[in-house]
N, C-alpha and C positions, 0 to 999 in steps of 0.2 A: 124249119123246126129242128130242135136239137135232136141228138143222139142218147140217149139214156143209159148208154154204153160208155159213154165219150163225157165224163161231166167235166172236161173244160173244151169242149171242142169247139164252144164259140169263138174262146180266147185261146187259142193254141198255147203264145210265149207266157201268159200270165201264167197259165198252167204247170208249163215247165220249171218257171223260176219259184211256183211254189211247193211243188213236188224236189227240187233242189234244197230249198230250208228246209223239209220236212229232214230230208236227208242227213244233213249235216247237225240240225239238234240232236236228231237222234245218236250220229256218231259222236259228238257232245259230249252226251248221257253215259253214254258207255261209256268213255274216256276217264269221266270224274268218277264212275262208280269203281273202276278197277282201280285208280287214281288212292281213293279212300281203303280199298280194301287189301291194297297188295304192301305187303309188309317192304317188298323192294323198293318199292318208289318212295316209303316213308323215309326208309333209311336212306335214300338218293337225299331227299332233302336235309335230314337231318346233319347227313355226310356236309352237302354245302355249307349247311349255317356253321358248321364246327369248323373246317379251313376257313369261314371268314373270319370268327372267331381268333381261330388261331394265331391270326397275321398283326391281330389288335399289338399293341408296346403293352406288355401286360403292366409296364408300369404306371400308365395315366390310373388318373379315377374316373374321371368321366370325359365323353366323349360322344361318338356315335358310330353306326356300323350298321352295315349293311346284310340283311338278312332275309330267308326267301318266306314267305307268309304261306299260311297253308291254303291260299287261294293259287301261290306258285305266284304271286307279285313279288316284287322287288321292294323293299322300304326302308328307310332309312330311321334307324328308332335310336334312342339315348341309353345309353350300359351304364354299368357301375361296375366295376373290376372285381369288387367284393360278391358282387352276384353270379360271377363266372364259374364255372363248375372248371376243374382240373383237368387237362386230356391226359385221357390215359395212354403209357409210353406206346410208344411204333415199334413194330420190329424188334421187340427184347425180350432176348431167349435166355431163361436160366442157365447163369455159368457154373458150371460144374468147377470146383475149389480142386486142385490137384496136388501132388508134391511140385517146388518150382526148381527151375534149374540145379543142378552140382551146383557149387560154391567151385570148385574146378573150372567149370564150363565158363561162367561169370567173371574171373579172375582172369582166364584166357582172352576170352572177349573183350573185357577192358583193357587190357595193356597194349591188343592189338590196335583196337580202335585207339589211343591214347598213341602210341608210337605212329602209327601212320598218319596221324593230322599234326602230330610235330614233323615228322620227315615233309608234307607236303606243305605247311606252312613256314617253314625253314626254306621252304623253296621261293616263299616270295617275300622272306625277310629281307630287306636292305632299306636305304633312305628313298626308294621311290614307290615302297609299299604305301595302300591306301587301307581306311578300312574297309571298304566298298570289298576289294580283295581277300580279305583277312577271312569276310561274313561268309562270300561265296564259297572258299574253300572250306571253311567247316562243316557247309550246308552240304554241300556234296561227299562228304567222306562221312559226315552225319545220318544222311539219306541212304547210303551204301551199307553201312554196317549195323551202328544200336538200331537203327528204324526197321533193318530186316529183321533182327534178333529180337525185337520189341516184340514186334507183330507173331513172330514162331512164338512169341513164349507167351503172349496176352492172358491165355488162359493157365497157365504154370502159375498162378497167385496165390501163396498159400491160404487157408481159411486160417481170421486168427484162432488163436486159444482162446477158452473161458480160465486162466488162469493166474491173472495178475501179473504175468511177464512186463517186463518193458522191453520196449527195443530203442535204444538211444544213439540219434542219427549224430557225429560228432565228427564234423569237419574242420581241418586244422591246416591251418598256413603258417611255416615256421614260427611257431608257437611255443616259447620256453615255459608258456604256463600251464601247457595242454598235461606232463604228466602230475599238476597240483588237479586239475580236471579229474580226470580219471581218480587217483586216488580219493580224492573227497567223496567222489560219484559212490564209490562202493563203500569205500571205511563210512560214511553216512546211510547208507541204505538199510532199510531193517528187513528188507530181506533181498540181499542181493544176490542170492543164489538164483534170482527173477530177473535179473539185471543183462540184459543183452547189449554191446558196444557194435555200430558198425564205425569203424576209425578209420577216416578217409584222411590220409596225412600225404600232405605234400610238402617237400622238405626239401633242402638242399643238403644231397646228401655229401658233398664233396667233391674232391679233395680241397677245390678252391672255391670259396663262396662272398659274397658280397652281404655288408651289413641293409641298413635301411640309414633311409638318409639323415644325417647326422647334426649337429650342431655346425652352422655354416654354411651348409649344403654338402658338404662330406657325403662322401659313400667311400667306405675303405674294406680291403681284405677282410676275411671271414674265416674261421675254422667251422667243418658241420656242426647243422641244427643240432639240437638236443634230442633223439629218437623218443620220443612221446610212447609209444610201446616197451620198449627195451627197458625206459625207466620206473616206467610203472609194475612192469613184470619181477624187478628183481628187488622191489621194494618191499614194504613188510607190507603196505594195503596188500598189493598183488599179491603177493606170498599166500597172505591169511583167505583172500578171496580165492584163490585158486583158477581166476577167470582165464589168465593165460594158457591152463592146461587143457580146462576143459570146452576149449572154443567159445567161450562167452567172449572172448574179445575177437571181433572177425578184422582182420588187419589189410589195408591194402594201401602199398605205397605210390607216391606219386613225384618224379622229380618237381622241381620247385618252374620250370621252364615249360611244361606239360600242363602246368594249372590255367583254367578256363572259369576261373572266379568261382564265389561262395554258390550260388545258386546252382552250376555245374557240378561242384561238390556235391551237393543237395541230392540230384539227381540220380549220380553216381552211387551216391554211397546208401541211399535207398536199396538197392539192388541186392544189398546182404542181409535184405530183412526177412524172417524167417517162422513169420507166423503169431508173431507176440501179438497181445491182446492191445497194448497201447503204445505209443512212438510217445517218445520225446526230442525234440529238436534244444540243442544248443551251440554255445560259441564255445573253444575252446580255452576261454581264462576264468573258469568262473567256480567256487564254493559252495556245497550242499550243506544244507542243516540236516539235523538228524531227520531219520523216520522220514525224508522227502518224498521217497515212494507211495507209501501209505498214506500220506497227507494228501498228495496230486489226486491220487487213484478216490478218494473221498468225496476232492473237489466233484472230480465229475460226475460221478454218481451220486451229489446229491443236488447240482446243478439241474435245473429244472428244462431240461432242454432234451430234446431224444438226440442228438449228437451236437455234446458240448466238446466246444474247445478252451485252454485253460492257456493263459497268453499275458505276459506285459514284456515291457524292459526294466528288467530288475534293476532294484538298489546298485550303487555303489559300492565298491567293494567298503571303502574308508565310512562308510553310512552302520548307524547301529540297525542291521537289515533281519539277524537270525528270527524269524517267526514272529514280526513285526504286523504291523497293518499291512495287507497287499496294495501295491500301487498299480493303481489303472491308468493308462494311456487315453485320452479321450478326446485327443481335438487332433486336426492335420493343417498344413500350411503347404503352397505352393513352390516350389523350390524357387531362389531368387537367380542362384551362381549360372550365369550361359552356360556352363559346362552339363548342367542337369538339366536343360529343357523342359523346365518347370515342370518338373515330376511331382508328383504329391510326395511331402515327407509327411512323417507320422512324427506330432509332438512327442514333449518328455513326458514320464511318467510320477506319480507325484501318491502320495497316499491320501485317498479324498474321503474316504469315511473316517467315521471319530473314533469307532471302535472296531475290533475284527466281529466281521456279520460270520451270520451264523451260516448262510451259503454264499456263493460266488456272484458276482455283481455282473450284469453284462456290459459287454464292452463293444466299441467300434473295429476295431483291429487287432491282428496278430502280429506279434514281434519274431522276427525269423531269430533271435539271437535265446530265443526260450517260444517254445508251445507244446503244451501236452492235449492227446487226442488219444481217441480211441486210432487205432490201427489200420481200421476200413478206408479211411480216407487216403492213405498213398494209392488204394485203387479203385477208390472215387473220384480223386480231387491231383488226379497224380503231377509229378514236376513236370513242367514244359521243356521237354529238351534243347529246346530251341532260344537259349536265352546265356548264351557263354558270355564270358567277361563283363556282366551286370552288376552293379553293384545298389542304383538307388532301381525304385520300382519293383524290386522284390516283396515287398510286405503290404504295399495298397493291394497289389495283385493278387496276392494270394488271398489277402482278405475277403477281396471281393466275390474270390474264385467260392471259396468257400461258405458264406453267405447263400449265396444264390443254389448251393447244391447242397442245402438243406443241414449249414452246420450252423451252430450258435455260437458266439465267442463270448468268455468270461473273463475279466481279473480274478488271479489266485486270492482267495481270503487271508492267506498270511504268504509273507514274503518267504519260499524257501533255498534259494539260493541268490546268489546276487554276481556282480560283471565287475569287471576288471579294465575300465575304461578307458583310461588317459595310458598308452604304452604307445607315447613317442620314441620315435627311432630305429622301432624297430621294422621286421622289412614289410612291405604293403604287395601284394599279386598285383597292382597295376605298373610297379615298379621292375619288376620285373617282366612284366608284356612286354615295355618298353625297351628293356635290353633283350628281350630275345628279336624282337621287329626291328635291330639295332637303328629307332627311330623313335619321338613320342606317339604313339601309334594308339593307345588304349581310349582318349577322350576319343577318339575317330570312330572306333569300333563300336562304344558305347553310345553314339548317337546316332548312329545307324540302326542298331538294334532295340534301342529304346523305343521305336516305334512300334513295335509288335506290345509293347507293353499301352504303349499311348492309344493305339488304335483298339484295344480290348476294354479300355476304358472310357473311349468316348468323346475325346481330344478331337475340336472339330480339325485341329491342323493335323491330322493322322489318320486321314477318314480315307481306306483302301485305295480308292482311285488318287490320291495324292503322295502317296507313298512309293519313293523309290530307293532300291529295285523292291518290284512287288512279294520279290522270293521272300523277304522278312515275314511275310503273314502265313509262312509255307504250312498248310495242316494246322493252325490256329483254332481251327473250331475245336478239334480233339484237346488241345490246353487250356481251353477258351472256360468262358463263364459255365456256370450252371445254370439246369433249365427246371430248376424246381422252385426257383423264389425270381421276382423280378430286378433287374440290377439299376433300373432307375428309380427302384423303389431302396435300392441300399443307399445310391449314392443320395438320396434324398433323407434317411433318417443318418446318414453319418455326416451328413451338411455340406457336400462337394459339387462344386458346379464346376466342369471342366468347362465349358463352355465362356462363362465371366471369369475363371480363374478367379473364384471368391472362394471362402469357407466361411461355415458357421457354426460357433460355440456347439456342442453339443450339452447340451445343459443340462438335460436328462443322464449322460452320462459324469457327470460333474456331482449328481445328488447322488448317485447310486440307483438311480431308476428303470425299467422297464421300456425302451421307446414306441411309441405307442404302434410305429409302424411292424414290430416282432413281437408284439401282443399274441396273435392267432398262433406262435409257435411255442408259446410259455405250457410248460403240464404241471396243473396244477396238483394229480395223483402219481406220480413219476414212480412207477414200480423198480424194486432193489433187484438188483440182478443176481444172478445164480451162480455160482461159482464151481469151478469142479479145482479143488484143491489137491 
């Protein structure tokens, strides 16, 4: 007879093994109920599905991805890019805006850095220098000084003003027409007492100087360049402007042997900028219409964009240009010359609307020889220091750069200055790399470092593990793309496929249109800003 005590005691193991599932539902149960109710494990999961998220090319449209269910399954479901919510940033602490370095400190610091990478690349000038050579010594006297002085001053960035300042970055390679520059700059401004220069001039100052190369291949004797400050200062613009007195012109010299090309300029001469509300980048040969100030400053503000940039390559000087229809730039081509490693050039620019519009037209690209911006972007969008003696892949790059970290580019509505194009003869910064590396040295150097440019764009023959030496990419991410818009989503509405090495018309750019991929970035109430005068 059984046990009445015992109700499995006929089947002892049946017993056990169902006293064991009773067990484990039970632990089960509790598992899913704390599961449900504890705000920590929602966030565990929710945490997952966002890193998986995260890893997506935010540039596809659709696709699939891997996500955890709230059963805590695995599945694999179909996205839409446009449905992805934006992660919010990691790790980012409000910077406190300070005073930035002396102009003293700054001046110091560059000419040191500037003297001790000519003394230590002077050390491996001769005919058996490489550029492989030339890179590493930059990077290393690079890494040792601006990179320490960088990082001490990160936060030294002045806040701009609300006050219609400019600050106009104006980098000059023995340049006879830098002081027609300058004076235009101010004797056209309507209000240049707004008007900030930092003038990065590298010159030969003397006693013996070499021309640029000549009718026949000549290069002969030279008397010094033309001092681009000294002349502008003692002239009647200068006089009447008074910029030379009162520090609106911030001046720093640079032998002509010491120069590490336009974008190293770039870099440099950033450094004197000093809180202005908006930058202007230009070339040093070029002509201002009146009021250019006040016309630029319009564009953007009434540019429909929450951080417009205002950008072409301006008319010709010989072109009837003053306050003309603005010319937009809107298509790219592959560079063909070996010497450029099929870089993306940026087409000409051409006036494609029939009338001046009433606001600025968006555009594909920035022209490094002209672009006007508000001012935040040297400390958002800052120069790569990492890029000496470059000359093409400057302007796809930065394009790109700025795109993606949330700027919009425009054509100026009317043409207000214009370029100085065709000056044969006179001397070119590669020309002179070459006579200080007493070798042709500069094509060498330039496709060594073009990589860092190729590889930020996507160049499947530039893809990090193929690149050597790897130092080229050193700290890339800190100059690298932005992570506010996607960059296969740029180079897909400005029609660039590194990949085929193809482009395509941009057509929408060619009418004057909206492309439909910066649609979500267009404001259609763009509030007028506040000015403190």
């Amino acid at each position: 007879s059984s046990n009445p005590s015992k109700p499995f005691g006929r089947f002892p193991l049946i017993g056990a093994i169902c006293a064991g599932c009773i067990i484990i539902v039970w632990f089960m149960l509790l598992f899913s109920i704390f599961n449900q109710s504890s705000p920590a494990a929602q966030v565990e999961v929710v945490s997952s599905n966002i890193e998986n998220l995260s890893n997506i090319d935010s540039g596809k449209v659709g696709g699939v991805v891997s996500i955890i269910d709230s059963k805590r399954n695995l599945r694999l479901v179909p996205y839409d890019q446009s449905q992805l919510l934006p992660l919010p940033p990691r790790y980012e602490l409000e910077e406190n805006f300070v005073d930035p370095p002396p102009m003293q400190e700054i001046e110091r610091n560059m000419t040191l850095y500037l003297t001790t990478l000519h003394k230590k690349l002077g050390d491996i000038a001769g005919p058996t220098a490489t550029g492989l050579q030339a890179w590493e010594t930059f990077l290393d006297v690079t890494k040792s000084m601006p990179m320490v002085w960088d990082e001490q001053n990160k936060y030294r960035f002045p806040k701009p003003r609300n006050d219609d300042s400019i600050f106009v970055s104006l980098g000059t390679y023995r340049d006879p027409y830098c002081p027609m520059t300058i004076k235009s700059l101010y004797a056209s401004a309507k209000f240049p007492e707004k008007v900030f220069v930092g003038l990065f001039q590298q010159n030969c100052f003397g006693p013996k100087c070499r021309t640029g190369v000549l009718v026949g291949g000549k290069v002969e004797d030279a008397g010094p360049d033309p001092d681009c400050y000294v002349e502008f200062c003692k002239s009647e613009e200068g006089i009447n402007s008074n910029a030379c007195n009162n520090g609106h012109i911030r001046l720093f010299n640079v032998n002509e042997s010491e120069s590490l090309g336009p974008y190293m300029a770039r870099y440099l001469g950033a450094k004197f900028y000093r809180g202005e509300q908006y930058y202007l980048q230009i070339d040093s040969h070029s002509e201002f219409v009146h009021a250019w100030d006040e016309k630029l400053i319009k564009m953007v503000e009434d540019a429909p964009a929450e951080k417009p940039v205002i950008s072409t390559y301006p008319p010709d000087s010989t072109q009837n240009w003053k306050d003309t229809i603005g010319f937009r730039m809107c298509d790219s081509d592959f560079a063909t010359a070996q010497i450029e490693k099929q870089i993306i050039r940026l087409g000409s620019s051409i006036a494609f609307d029939h009338e001046i519009p009433a606001v600025a037209k968006y555009a594909p690209f920035v022209a490094a020889g002209f672009f006007f911006s508000p001012a935040s972007f040297l400390h958002e969008v800052p120069f790569d220091p990492f890029l000496p003696y470059i000359f093409m892949g400057e302007e796809i790059s930065m394009s790109a750069r700025l795109w993606t970290s949330g700027y919009d580019i425009f054509s100026p509505t009317v043409n207000v200055l214009n370029h100085y194009y065709v000056r044969r003869h006179y001397p070119k910064f590669w020309e002179t790399v070459n006579r200080f590396f007493k070798r042709p040295i500069h094509n060498d150097i330039m496709e060594v470092i073009l990589n860092r440019v190729k590889c930020m764009l996507g160049y499947p023959e530039s893809k990090p593990e193929m690149i050597y030496p790897n130092s080229v990419l050193y700290r890339m991410e800190e100059w690298g793309l932005g992570k506010k818009r996607s960059f296969s989503r740029y180079m897909e509405m400005v029609g660039i496929d590194t990949l085929s090495k193809k482009v395509t018309p941009n057509q929408w750019c060619h009418k004057g249109e909206w492309p439909e991929i910066a649609m979500p970035y267009q404001l259609t109430n763009k509030p007028k800003p506040a000015r403190l005068l």
